[in-house]
N, C-alpha and C positions, 0 to 999 in steps of 0.2 A: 504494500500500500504506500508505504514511501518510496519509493522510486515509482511510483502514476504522480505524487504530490511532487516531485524534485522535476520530473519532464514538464508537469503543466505550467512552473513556475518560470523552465526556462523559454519556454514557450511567448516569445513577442512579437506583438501586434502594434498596428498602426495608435499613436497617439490623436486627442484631438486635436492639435495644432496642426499637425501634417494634414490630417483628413480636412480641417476647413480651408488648409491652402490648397488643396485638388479642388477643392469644389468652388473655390474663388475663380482659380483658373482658367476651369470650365465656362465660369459664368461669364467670365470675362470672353472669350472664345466665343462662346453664344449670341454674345452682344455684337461682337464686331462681325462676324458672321449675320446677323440680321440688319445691317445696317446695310450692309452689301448685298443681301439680296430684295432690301427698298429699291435701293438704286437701280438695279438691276430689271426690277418689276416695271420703275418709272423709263428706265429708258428702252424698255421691249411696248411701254404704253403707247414711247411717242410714235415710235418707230409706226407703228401699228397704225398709226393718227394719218400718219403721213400719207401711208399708202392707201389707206382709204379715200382719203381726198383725192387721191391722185385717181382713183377708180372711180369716185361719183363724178369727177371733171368727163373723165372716160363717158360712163353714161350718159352724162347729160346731153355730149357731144351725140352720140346718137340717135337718145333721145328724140334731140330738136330735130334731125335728121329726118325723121321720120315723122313728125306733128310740126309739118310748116316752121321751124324755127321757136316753136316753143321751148319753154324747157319745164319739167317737170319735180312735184315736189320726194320726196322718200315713198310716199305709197305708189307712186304713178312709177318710180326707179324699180321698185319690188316688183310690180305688176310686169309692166314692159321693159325693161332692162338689165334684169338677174341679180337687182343691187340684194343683199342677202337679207332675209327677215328682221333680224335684231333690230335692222332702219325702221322698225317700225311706228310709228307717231311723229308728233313734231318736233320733240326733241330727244331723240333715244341718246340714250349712253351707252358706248361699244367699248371696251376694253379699259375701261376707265375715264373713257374724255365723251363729254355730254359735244351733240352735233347739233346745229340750227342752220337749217337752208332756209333762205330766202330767194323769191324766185315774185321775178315783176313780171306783164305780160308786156307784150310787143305795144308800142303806138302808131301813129301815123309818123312821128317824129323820132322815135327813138326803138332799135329792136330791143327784144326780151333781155332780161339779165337774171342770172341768180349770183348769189353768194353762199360760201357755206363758211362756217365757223368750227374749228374744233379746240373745247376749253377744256381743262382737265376737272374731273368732277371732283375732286378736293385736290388743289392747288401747294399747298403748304403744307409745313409739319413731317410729321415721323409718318403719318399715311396719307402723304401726298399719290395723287396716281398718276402725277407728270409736273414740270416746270414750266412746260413752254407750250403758248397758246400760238395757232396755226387756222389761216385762211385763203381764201382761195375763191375765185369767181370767174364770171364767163370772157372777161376781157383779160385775163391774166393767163400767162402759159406757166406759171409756178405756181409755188405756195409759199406764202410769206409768215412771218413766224417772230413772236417776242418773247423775251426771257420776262418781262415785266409780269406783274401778276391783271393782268387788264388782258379782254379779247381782241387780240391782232384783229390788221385791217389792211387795207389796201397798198399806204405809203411804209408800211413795214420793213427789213430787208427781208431779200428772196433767201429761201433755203436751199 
């Protein structure tokens, strides 16, 4: 029986100092680990932003192509031009960034125009789901784009 009491005694384990600096470590790991995969989220958001705009420009062009030079709003893109459901309403939010087209009809004086806006639907902070607000419309061959927290616009620079 004494030598089970002599083994168990020599027997050492982790203190608590050491066990709460693994688990400090960790945390610390964890943290900068999610910080980077914010960033990483916002910048797969914008990315995302961009190319959809670049795809509703697409549609629209065809669009009008085909309705006399109209152009059409998100339900009229769904219907005739394969823009994908999620555009559903006036202002849907895709991958994080809320969308608003606006779209004028033709006059005697002036033809059709739309615009579209892509904002990030939370803008700032630790769950931001992007920085940078991006726009685009029917007389413009880009998309322009601001780092400011306000929705880009025309005179913007190009991206």
């Amino acid at each position: 029986m004494s030598i089970l009491r002599l083994r168990l005694r020599d027997q050492r384990g982790f203190n608590l100092i050491e066990l709460m600096i693994v688990i400090a470590i960790i945390g610390l790991l964890i943290g900068v680990g999610a910080i980077a995969w914010g960033a990483m989220i916002r910048s797969g958001n914008e990315t995302a932003a961009l190319q959809t705009l670049d795809r509703i420009r697409t549609f629209q062009a065809q669009y009008a192509a085909k309705n006399r030079g109209k152009f059409g709003n998100f339900d009229d893109l769904i219907r005739n031009s394969g823009l994908d459901d999620k555009f559903t309403g006036e202002r849907p939010v895709v991958n994080g960034y809320i969308f608003t087209l606006t779209v004028e009809e033709p006059t005697s004086s002036r033809p059709a125009f739309y615009s579209v806006n892509a904002d990030p639907q939370v803008a700032e902070g630790v769950t931001a789901t992007g920085n940078r607000h991006f726009y685009t419309d029917s007389s413009l061959g880009t998309t322009r784009g601001t780092d400011e927290n306000r929705p880009a616009k025309a005179d913007d620079p190009s991206i």
